[in-house]
N, C-alpha and C positions, 0 to 999 in steps of 0.2 A: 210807187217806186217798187220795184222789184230787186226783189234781194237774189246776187248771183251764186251758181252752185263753187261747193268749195271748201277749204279749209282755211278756217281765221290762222294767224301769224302764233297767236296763244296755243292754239291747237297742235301745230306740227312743232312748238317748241316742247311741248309737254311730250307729247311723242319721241323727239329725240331724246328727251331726256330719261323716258325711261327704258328707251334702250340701250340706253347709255348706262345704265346699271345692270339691267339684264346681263350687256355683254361682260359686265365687270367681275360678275357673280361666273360665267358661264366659260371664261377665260382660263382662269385660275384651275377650273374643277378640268376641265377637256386635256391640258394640260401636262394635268399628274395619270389623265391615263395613258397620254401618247407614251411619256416615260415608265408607265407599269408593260404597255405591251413590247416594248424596243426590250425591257428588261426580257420579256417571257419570252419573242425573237431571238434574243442573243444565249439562251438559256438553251431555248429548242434547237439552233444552230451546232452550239457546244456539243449537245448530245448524239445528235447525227454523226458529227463529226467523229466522234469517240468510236459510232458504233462503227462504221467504216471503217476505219485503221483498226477496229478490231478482227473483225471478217475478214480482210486484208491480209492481216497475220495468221488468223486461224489457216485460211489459204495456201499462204508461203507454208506455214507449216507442215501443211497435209502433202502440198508438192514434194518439198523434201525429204517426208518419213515413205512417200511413195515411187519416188525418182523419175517424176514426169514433170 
């Protein structure tokens, strides 16, 4: 009798199972960095912003002290 290639039922359950903690473990941590880089995004954003409406002004300014 010949034994077929393959994976016994014990086999792929053990497997799900531990990637069923892996992912449990790997969820949680992925996570807290999407929300640390959206933070450092919305940070860099901020700051672009600032410098542009500063430049902006610096601009207007020079127009008006030059009258062009």
């Amino acid at each position: 009798m010949s034994r077929s290639k393959g994976f016994t039922l014990v086999e792929l359950m053990i497997t799900i199972a531990i990637i069923t903690v892996l992912a449990g473990i790997a969820i949680p941590a992925f996570s807290h960095y999407i929300i640390e880089a959206e933070g450092t995004s919305q940070k860099a954003n901020s700051e672009t912003s600032y410098r542009e409406n500063r430049a902006e002004a610096i601009m207007a300014e020079h127009r008006e002290s030059t009258g062009r």
